[in-house]
C-alpha positions, 0 to 999 in steps of 0.5 A: 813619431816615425816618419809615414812611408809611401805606402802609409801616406797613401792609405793615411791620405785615401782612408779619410775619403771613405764614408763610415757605413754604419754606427753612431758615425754612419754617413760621416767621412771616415776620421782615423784616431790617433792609434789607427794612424800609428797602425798604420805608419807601423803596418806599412813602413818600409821592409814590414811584412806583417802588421799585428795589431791585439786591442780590445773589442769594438776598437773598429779594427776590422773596419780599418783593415776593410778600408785598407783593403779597398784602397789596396783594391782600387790600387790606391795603396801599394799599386801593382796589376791583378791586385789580390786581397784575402780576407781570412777568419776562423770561418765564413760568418766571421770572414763576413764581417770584413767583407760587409764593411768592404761593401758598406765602404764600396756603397759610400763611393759616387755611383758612377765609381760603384759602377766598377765593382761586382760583389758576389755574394753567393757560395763565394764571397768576391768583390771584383775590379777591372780599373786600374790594372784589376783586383780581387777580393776574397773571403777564406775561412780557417775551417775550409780548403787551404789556398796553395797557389794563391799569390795575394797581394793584401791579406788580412788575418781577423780575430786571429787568437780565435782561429783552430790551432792545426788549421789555422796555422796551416792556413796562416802558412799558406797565406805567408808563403803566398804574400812572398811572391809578389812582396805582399803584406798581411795584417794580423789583427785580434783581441788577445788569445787566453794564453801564451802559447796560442799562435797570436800570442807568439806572434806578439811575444816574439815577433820575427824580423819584419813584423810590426806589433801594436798592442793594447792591453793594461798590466795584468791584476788590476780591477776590471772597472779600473778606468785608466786600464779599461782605455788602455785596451780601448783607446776608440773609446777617447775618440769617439770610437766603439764603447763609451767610457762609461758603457765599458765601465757599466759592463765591468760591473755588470762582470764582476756582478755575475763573476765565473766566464762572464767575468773572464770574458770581460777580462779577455774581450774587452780588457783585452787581457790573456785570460781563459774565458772557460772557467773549467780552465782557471784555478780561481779568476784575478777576481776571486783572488784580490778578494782575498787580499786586505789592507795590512791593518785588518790582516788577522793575526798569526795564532793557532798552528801554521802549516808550511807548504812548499814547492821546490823548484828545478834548476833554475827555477823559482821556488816558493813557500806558503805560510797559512794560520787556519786558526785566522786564514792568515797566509804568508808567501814567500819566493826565490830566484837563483842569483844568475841570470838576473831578475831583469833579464829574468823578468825580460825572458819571461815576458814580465819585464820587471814583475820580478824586480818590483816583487824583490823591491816589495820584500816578497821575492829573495835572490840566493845561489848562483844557478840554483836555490839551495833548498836548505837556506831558503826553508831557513830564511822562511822558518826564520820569519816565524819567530821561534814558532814551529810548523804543525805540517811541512807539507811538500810533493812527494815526487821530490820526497829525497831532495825535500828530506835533505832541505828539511834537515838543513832547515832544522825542520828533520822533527816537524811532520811532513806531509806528502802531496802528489801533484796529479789527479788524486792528490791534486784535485781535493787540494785544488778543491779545498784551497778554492772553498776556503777562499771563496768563503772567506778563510784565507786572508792576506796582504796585496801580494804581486807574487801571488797575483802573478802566480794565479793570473797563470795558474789554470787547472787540467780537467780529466773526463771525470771533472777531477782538476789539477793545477798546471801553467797557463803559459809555459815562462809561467811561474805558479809556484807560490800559487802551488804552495798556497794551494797545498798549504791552505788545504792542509790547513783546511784538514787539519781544522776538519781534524780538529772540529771531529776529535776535538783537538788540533791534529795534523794529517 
């Protein structure tokens, strides 16, 4: 346990002498769970800035940074004359949530201390104290004004993953630029955004000399009604804060009953998970996949012709391979990395840590060449696992038709007919379509793959205007490449059974 410093004593000592002011707790003396107390040793140790907290919903950490504020308030925490203290959300209705559990805490204090506070509450939202030197607190939304010239001494960024990109990172600017004069601190607190790339995100994944980062959230592609995850994401829920184990599990099977956003809104509020909440946005939900996956003695068997799909990747990259049976809905994958860097550097560069090494340990991810994969080996390895069985379609992207020509005549593969797929609208769309209608009714059949899990937890699909999809990452150190493959060969596959049923043979196309 790290050693509390003195800013986190004093909070650790003055949190307990608030009266909790609404829930099952209501009227009870404030009791920080273990995690809250981790926060706050982590949050207000000696040189941090900035403390980052991500956990599940309801886990009572607006509550807790509303405690904190007030102790910053009344010059218990971190004491200095004219303290500042800014509550910042999306927008006003947001930002009043804190600023309620301030009030409902200045509520709980002796009359005689109330006495020393004035809320306003009318086109600004201020509590306001004259003892001990004076502060201010104040509500800010992200869709108002900036606040050049600020200088707080407190900030507290709320939901922050919610907040509009342009505006919320000029405000969050603004309000870091501002704690540096008076060497202030900011919490930045959330439930995950829906993918890497939004600004919480970075904050977690690349945090900068100074921040503190707390993050609750389970291993991606487990059930949502997994018990052990579900706490992970909820830690209150073993303390008797927020949701109860058992109403966390009820409302996961609530979710996986009505699947689409209610399902990946689960996922991302209450999992705490990097999921989209739109479904317009995701290729298929972790859901929808896993029920495609099935335990190795009820795999169908490999009859009927096979379609290769493949997706070369770039220079250093990934590239991967899908084998699909449409006779039986069998699909086999199959990926590879350059040997150098390393698949735990890989893995660690890519925010997976070691995704990569337990795929290479479960025999669905091979090393081969030094910076680059030689297409030509790794489409012989793939043929290989065939067992003398030739492909009916190679099916690729058409964008890299040369390089694709010269890896099928290493391969031997010069015979078998290609098939030429481009990765756009057109193209993109029916594919993404037919590989969706395929799996939903239940013609794609495989073995629990991580590759493949991970592959689709990325893959998120760019709708135009006209509701055509097509596939893309969700997060730009994504590795959707044998979600690619799988998507191009299923819906060849999907052509070639349509093919089949109109002319009365199997036929490629």
């Amino acid at each position: 346990m790290v050693r509390a410093s003195k800013d986190a004593m004093a909070a650790l000592q003055f949190l307990p002498t608030l009266t909790v002011p609404e829930g099952r707790a209501a009227g009870k003396r404030l009791k920080l769970a273990s995690y809250q107390k981790d926060f706050v040793r982590g949050a207000f140790a000696k040189d941090v800035a900035v403390g980052l907290l991500s956990i599940g919903r309801g886990n009572a950490k607006t509550a807790l940074a509303a405690g904190l504020a007030l102790g910053h308030l009344v010059g218990e925490i971190a004491p200095q004359p004219k303290r500042e203290i800014i509550f910042a959300a999306r927008n006003r209705d947001q930002a009043r949530t804190a600023f309620n559990f301030l009030v409902g805490f200045i509520e709980g204090l002796p009359e005689e201390d109330q006495e020393q506070f004035t809320i306003r509450r009318g086109s600004k939202l201020e509590v306001e104290t004259a003892g001990n030197g004076g502060g201010l607190a104040r509500v800010i939304a992200a869709d108002g004004k900036s606040i050049l010239g600020g200088a707080p001494t407190l900030a507290i960024l709320d939901e922050r993953a919610a907040w509009e990109r342009e505006k919320g990172d000029n405000l969050e600017n603004a309000i870091l630029s501002g704690l540096g004069k008076r060497d202030g601190r900011a919490l930045i607190i959330s439930t995950s955004a829906p993918d890497d790339t939004n600004t919480f995100s970075r904050w977690l994944d690349e945090p900068p000399p100074g921040s503190y980062v707390q993050e609750h959230r389970p291993e991606p592609g487990l059930p949502p009604d997994d018990l052990e995850s579900l706490l992970v994401a909820n830690p209150g829920a073993r303390e008797g804060i927020g949701s109860t184990p058992d109403w966390l599990q009820a409302q996961a099977w609530r979710a996986i009953a009505r699947g689409g956003s209610a399902l990946s809104s689960f996922r991302n509020l209450n999992r705490n998970e990097r999921v989209a909440s739109d479904d317009r946005s995701v290729l298929v939900t972790v859901d929808e996949w896993l029920a495609a996956e099935i335990a190795p003695a009820d795999l169908p068997k490999r009859e009927g012709p096979v379609v290769l799909g493949v997706d070369l990747g770039g220079s250093r990259s990934m590239s991967a391979a899908a084998l699909f049976w449409p006779t039986t809905g069998r699909l086999e994958t199959l990926a590879a990395f350059p040997t150098q860097p390393g698949l735990s550097d890989r893995g660690a560069s890519d925010g997976v840590s070691g995704r990569y090494v337990e795929m290479a340990d479960r025999g669905e991810l091979v090393t081969m060449g030094a910076t680059t994969v030689p297409v030509g080996r790794f489409l012989s390895d793939v043929v290989a696992r065939l067992d003398g069985q030739a492909p009916a379609a190679v099916v690729g992207d058409r964008f890299r038709h040369a390089e694709f020509v010269e890896a099928l005549r290493a391969a031997g593969l010069e015979r078998v007919p290609c098939v030429w797929r481009g990765m756009g609208w057109r193209d993109g769309s029916e594919d993404v379509e037919r590989f969706r209608r395929a799996l939903f009714e239940g013609k794609v059949r495989c073995l629990p793959s991580l590759l493949l899990r991970s592959a689709f937890a990325d893959a998120i699909t760019v709708v135009d205007p006209a509701g055509n999809h097509k596939l893309a990452k969700g997060r730009s150190t994504g590795r959707i490449d044998a979600a690619a493959a799988a998507v191009i060969a299923v819906a060849q596959g999907v052509r070639m059974s349509g093919h089949s049923n109109a002319k009365g043979r199997f036929a490629w196309s």
